[in-house]
N, C-alpha and C positions, 0 to 999 in steps of 0.2 A: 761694341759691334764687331771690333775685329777679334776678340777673343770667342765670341760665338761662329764667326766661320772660322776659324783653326779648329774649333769642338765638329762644326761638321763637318769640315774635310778628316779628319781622325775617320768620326764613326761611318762615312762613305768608303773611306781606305779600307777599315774594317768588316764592313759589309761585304765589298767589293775581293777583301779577300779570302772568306769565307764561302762567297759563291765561285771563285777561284779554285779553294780546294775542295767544294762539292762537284764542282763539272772534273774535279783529277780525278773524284772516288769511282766519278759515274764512269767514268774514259778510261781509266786504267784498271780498276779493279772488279776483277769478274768474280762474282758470287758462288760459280759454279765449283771454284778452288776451295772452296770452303764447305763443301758436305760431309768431309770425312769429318773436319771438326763439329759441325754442326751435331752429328750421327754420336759421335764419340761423348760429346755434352750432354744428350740427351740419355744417351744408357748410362752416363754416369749418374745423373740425377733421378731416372727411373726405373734404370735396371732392365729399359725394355729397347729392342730393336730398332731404329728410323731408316728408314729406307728411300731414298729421294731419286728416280730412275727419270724423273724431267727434269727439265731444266730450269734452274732459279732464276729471274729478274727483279732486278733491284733497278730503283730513281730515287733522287735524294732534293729536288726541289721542284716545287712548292712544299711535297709531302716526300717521306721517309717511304716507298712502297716496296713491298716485297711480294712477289707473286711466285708460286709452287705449284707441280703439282705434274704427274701423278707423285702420289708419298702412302707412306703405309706405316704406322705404328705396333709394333709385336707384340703379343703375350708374354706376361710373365711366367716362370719354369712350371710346368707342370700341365699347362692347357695347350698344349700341342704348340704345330708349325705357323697355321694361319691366324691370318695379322686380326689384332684388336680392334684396329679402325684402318680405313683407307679413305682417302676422296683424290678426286681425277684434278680438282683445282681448288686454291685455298689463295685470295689475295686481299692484302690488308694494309691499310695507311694509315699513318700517324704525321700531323700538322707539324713540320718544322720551327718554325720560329715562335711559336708557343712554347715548345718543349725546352726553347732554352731558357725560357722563363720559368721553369720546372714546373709549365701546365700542359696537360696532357690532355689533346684531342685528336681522336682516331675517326679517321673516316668509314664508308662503308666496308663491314668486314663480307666478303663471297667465298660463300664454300660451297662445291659442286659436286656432286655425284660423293656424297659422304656414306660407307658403310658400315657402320657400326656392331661387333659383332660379342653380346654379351654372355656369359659361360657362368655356369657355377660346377665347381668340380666336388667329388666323392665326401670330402667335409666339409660341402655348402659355402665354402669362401669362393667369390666372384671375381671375375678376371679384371674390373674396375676398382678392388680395393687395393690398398696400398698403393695410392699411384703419385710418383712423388721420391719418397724414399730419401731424402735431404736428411741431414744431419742434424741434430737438436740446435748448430749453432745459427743456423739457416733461420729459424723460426724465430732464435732470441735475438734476433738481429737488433741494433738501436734502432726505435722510428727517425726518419729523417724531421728536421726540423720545419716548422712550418704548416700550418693547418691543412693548406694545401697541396704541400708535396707528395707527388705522385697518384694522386687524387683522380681518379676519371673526370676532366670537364667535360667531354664533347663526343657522342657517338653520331655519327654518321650512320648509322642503321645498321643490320642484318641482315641476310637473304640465304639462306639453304635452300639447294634445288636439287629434288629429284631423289630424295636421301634415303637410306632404311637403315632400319633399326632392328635386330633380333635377338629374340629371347626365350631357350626353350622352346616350348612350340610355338612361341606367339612369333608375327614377321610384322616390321610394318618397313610397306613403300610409299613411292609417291609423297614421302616425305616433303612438303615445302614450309618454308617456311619465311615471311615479311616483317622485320620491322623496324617502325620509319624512323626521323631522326630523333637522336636522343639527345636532350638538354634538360640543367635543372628546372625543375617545373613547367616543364612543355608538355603538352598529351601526347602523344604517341599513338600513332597506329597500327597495332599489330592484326597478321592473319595467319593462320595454319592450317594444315591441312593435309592430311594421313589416308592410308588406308591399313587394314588390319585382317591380316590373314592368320586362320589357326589351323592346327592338322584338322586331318576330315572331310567331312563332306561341306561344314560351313562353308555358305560365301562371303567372302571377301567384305568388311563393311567398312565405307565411309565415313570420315569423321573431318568436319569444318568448326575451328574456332577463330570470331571476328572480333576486335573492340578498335571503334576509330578513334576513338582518345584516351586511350590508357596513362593515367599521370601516378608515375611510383617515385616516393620520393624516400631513399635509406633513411639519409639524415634525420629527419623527422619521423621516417618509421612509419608512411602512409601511401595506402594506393587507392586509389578510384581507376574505377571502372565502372562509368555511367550508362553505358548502353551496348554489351556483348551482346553475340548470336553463337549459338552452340548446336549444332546440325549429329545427329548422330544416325545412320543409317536409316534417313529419312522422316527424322522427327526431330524439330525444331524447340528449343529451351533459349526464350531471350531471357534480358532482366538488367541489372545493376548491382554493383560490389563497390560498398566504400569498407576500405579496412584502416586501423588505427594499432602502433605497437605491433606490426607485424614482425618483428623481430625477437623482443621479450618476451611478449603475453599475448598474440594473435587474438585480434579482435575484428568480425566481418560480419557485416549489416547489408540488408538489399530487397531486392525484389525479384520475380520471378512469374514466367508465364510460359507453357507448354499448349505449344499450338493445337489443335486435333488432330490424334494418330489414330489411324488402326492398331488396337494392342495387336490381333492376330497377324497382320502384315508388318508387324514390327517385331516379334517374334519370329517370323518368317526369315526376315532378311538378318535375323541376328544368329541365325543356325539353330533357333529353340524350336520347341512342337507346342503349338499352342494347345491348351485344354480340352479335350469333348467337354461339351455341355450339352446340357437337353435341351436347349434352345440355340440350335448352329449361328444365331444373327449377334448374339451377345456378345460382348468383347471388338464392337466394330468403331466407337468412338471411346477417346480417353482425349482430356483437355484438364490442365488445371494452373494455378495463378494463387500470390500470396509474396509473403514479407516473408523474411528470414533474418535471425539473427544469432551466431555465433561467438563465442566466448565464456572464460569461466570456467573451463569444463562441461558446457550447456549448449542445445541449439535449438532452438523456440522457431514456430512456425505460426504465424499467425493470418487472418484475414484470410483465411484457408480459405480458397473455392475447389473442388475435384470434381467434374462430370465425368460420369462411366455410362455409355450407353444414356438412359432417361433419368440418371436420377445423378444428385448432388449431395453432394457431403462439404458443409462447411463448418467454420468453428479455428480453435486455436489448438494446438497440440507443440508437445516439449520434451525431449530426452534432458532431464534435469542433470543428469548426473552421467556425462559419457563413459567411466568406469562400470557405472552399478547398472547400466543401463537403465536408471528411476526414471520411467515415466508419468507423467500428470496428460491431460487432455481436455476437451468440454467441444463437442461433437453433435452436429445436428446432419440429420440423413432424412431428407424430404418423403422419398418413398424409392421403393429396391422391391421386385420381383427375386427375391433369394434362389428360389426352388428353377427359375430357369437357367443357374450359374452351378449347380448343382449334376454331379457326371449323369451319363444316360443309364435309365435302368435299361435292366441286363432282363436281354428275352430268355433268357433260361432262370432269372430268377422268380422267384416266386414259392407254389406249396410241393413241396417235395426235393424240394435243389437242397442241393447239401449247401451249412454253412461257411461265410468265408473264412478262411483259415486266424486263426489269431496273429493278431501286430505285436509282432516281436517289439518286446520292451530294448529299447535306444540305450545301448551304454553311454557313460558319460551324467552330467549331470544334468537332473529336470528340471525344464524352464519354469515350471511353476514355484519350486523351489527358493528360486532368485526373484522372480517377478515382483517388481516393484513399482506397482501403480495407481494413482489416484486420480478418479475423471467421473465425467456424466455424459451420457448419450440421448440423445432423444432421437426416436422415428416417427414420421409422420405418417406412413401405412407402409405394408409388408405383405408377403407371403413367403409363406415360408414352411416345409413338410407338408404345404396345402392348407394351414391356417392363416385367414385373414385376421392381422391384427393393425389396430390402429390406435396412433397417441401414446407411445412406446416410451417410456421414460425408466432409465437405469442408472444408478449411481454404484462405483466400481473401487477399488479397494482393496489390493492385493499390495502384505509387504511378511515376511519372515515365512513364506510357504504356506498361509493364509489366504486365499480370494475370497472376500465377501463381495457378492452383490445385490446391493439393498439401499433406498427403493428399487423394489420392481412391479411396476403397473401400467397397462395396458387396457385398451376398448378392447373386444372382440363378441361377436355374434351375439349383440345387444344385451351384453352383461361389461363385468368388470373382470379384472384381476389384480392380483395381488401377492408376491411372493418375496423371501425371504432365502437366497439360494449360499450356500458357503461349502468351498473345497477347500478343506485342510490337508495339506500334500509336505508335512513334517515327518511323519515316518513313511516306511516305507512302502505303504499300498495309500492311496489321497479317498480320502474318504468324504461323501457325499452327504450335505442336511440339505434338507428342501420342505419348508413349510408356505405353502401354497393354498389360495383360495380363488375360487369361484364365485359369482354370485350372478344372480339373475342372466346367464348362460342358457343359449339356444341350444341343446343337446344334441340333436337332431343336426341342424347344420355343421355343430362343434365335431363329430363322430363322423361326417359322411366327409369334409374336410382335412379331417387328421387320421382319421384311422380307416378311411372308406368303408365303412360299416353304418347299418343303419339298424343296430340292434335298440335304439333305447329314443324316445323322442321326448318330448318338453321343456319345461325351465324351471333351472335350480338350481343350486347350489351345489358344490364339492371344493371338499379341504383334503387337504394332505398334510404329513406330518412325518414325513421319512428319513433315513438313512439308511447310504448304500456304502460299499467299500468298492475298487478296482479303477482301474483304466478305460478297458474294452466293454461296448453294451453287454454283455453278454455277462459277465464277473459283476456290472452292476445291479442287473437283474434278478441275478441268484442268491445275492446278500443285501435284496432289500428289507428293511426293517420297520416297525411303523401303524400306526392308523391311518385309515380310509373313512370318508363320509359323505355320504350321498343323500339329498331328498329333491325331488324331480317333482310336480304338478302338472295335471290335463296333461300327460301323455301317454306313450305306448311302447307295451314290449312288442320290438319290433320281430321279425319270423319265429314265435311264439304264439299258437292262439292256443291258448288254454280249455278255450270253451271246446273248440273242436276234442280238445284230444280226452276232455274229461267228459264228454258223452260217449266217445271209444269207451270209456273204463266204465259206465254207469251199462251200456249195452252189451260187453264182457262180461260184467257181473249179471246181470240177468240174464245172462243165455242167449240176447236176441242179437241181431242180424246188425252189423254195422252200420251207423250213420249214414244217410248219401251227401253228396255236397265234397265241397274240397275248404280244406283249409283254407284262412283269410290271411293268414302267414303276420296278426298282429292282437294283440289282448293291452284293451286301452284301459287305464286306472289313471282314478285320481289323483291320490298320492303314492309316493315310489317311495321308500325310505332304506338303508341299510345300511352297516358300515363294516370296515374290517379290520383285521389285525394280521399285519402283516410279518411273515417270519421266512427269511433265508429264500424269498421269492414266492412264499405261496399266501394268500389271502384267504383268513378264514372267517365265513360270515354267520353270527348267530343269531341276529336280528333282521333276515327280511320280511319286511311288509310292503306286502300293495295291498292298495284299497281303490273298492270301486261300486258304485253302486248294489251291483249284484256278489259282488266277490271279495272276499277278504286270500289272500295268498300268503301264506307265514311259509318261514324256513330257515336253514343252515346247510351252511355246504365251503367246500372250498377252490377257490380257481389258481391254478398251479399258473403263473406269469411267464414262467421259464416254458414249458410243454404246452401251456395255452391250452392245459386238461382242463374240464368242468368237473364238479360231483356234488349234487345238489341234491337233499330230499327237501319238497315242499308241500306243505297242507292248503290244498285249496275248499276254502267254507262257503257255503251257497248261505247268501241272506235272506234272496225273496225271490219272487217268479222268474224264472230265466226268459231269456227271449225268444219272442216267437220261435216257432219249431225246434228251438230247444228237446231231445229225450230226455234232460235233466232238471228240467226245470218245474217239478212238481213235490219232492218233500225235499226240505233240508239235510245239506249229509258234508260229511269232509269226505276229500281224493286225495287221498297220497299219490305223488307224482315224484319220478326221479329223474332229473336235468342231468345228463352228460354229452359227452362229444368235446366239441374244441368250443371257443370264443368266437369262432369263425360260424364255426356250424354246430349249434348246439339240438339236440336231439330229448324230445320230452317221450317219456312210455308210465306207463303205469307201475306204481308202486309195489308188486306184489306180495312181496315182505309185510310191506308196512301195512296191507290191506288184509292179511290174515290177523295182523297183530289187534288190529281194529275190529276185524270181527271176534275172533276171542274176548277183547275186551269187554265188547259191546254181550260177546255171551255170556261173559260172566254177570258183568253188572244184572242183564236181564234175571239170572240166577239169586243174584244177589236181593233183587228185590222181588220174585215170586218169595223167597223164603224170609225176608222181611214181612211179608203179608200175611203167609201163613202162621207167621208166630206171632203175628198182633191180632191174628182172627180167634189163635188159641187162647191167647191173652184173655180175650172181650169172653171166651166163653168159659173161662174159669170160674172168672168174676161176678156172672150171673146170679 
């Protein structure tokens, strides 16, 4: 017993005399005697300026504090006079009687009115590198002994007030920044909270980031963050981040949900110009939510939801490969109005506007070139160029400057489709295959929909079988290459009447007095048949046939795709009695007829050519067999 109080009269003595010569450091020695050395240690260790024009206080128990400020840290040689960083105050505590334990706990660090001011000079080196400047032996110093020696145990939190930061053009104020106390394995609450100014007219935007229990732990190399908020000029990103191996091999898993923004008042407020579109309302909601997972060199997005305006796009999507940029996907898109996201047509454009100038080809290298992707899409209806389509299914396939996409099939105007589409973009113009079909196809709806034209009506069939070469529509037009194939039933050439214009030619040829009546601006057949061959943009056709009760229609011609010229001669054959008040409807005869004009506005007249060629013909033959007769009549009267 009595050698235990001799032990604590010692370490009371001890004690006693230790807070003895903490109250001589606090009473006797002023801080302030010590700037020059303070200044002097510091440019020797970084070669840069300190400048301390407040005045220092120092207390040494409970805690070690030191309080500054104003203070100003210099540039290194060559980026001018003004200081690196300054703040108006900067105060920080470290626990005493731990630290002779050689554990180390700091209380709250406050730094106020901090301005940081970042530079890069003529050879791109930053006025933040090299900062330091210690000698190789500084680094190879021995570790001290001890797992824990000089270990951070204990933060008393952060707090930056009021702070900016610049860079270039970028400024940011309003710098704050919270966070709570720091121990191992405790959550943490941190907040931030910026503004962000750039040259220009932009304004100014806001930027809030919250998490009330952040738990980072080095040692083991993990962070959670189970529920952040991320505010950025008025649009809201919550979610969750567990990460694992953030120091090695960075590994982060989570979730994620994007409240409802206006894209265009979010581009607004972020100094952008949102898009014209043909439909001013679009772009007025975006909202979306999903998994995320990072690592590997990979970031996978799954459980995908995206609303844009009415429609949704979910599914799984993944940059496989963050170098190669490889992407994979598998994508469903409910329904999309396309053609209302689409810029406004242009009131001067149309028939006579000059065309738009060519899209200078992009130096550098083509993204198709690199693209490397594999996925499936499906749409559950569309519009799009003005084509309804429905039940949209594509499987996609791009790697070595290759894109295939195939399947491709679709509903539309109560037929099918079917195609087969591939850019090879290995050398250097990307050249176009497109083998496509039609079947059981509304033509009539298909035509006043895509190309607002109502030249052709029924249902039928069309294949394609092409290749084109270029970039711009216009280069792929001109080297398209290829078969065409058409057959159409019960319909009609539409502002086309045949009948009208081949009684003009039957009442020409007889001398009499033109038809009355006005065209019906349609000539209906049963069947429509024709194909083509297509070369360098022009289609040349040698097999047309309609058929129609009264009318057989043969021909050949060609339609120039690029100039949207016609040049058609065609033989129209009368079978049987024409219709009522028909002037042609009494002997059987062919009319040659020549189709020219545009695709727009094609223009039918009489064959004149071909109607001289017909009647010589027709004179000869008659020649041919008067004197067929007379020599069998001579015959018969030889033989007598």
């Amino acid at each position: 017993m009595r050698a235990l109080k001799i032990l604590g009269l010692i370490v009371g003595a001890l004690v006693a005399l230790i807070v003895v010569a903490l109250l001589a450091v606090w009473l006797l020695v002023n801080p302030n005697d010590y700037k020059g050395r303070i200044a002097q240690a510091v440019k020797s260790s970084t070669g840069r300026d300190l400048e301390l024009p407040g005045d220092l206080k120092l207390s040494v128990f409970p805690w070690i504090a030191l309080e500054l400020g104003p203070a100003s840290l210099g540039n290194p040689p060559g980026f001018g006079t003004e200081p690196f960083a300054q703040v108006q105050r900067v105060s920080f505590r470290v626990r005493l009687l731990p630290l002779l334990r050689k554990r180390l706990e700091v209380g709250r660090i406050e730094i106020d009115g901090l301005d940081l001011r970042l530079h890069k000079n003529a050879q791109g080196k930053g006025n933040w590198q090299d900062f330091g400047g210690g000698s190789e032996s500084q680094s190879s110093a021995p570790a001290s002994s001890g797992a824990d020696a000089g270990i951070l145990q204990d933060l008393g939190g952060v707090a930056i007030k009021d702070g900016k930061v610049s860079f270039e053009d970028t400024a940011i104020d309003q710098l704050n920044v919270t966070i709570g106390h720091v121990s191992a394995g405790a959550a943490v609450p941190v907040d931030l909270s910026l503004r962000i100014k750039t040259s220009g007219t932009a304004p100014p935007v806001e930027w809030r980031f919250a998490e009330p229990a952040l738990v980072l732990d080095l040692k083991a190399q993990t962070l959670s963050a189970p529920g952040f908020t991320n505010q950025l000029a008025g649009a809201t990103l919550s979610g969750s981040v567990q990460g694992r191996s953030i120091l090695d091999a960075p590994a982060f898993s989570g979730s994620f949900k994007l409240e409802p923004v206006s894209v265009r008042d979010l581009m607004g407020r972020l100094g952008m110009t949102a898009p014209a579109t043909r439909d001013p309302k679009v772009l007025s909601r975006l909202a979306a939510s999903g998994d995320f997972a990072y690592g590997d060199n990979a970031l996978k997005a799954t459980r995908l939801s995206v609303q844009l305006d009415d429609s949704t796009l979910s599914g799984e999507a993944a940059i496989t490969n963050l170098d190669s940029k490889a992407m994979s996907f598998k994508l469903a898109l409910d329904r999309m109005n396309i053609d209302r996201y689409l810029s406004p047509k242009s009131a001067a454009a149309g028939k006579g506007s000059a065309p738009p100038p060519p899209r200078p080809q992009a130096s550098g290298e083509d993204s198709l070139k690199t693209l490397q992707m594999n996925g499936s899409f499906v749409l559950g209806s569309a519009t799009v160029l003005g084509l309804n389509v429905t039940d949209l299914h594509l499987g996609v396939a791009a790697k070595d400057g290759v894109t295939h996409i195939s399947p491709a099939s679709a509903k539309l105007y109560g037929g099918e489709y079917a195609g087969d589409i591939t850019v090879d973009d290995r050398g250097t113009t990307p050249v176009l295959r497109l083998e496509q079909r039609l079947t059981g196809v509304d033509m009539a709806r298909l035509l006043q929909d895509f190309a607002k034209t109502k030249r052709f009506s029924g249902r039928g069939t069309v294949t394609t079988n092409l290749t084109a070469r270029g970039r711009a529509s216009d280069e792929i037009t001109k080297s398209l290459n290829g078969h065409v194939a058409a057959e159409l039933t019960d319909g009609a050439l539409e502002g086309i009447d045949l009948w009208f214009e081949i009684d003009r030619v039957v009442a020409l040829v007889q001398k009499q007095g033109l038809p009355s009546g006005t065209s019906s601006g349609r000539t209906r057949f049963d069947v429509f048949k024709a194909s083509a061959e297509v070369t360098d943009g022009v289609a040349s056709t040698n097999d047309l046939n309609i058929a129609s009760q009264n009318l057989r229609v043969t021909g050949q011609g060609t339609a120039n795709l690029v100039s949207e010229e016609l040049n058609y001669r065609v033989k129209a054959t009368f079978l049987r009695q024409a219709p009522a008040g028909s002037a042609s409807g009494a002997p059987l005869a062919d009319i040659p007829l020549r189709i020219t004009g545009s695709l727009a506005s094609p223009k039918v007249r009489p064959d004149l050519e071909g109607m001289a060629r017909s009647r010589v013909q027709q004179e000869i033959d008659k020649r041919k067999g008067e004197l067929k007769q007379k020599l069998q009549d001579q015959l018969k009267g030889l033989f007598k």
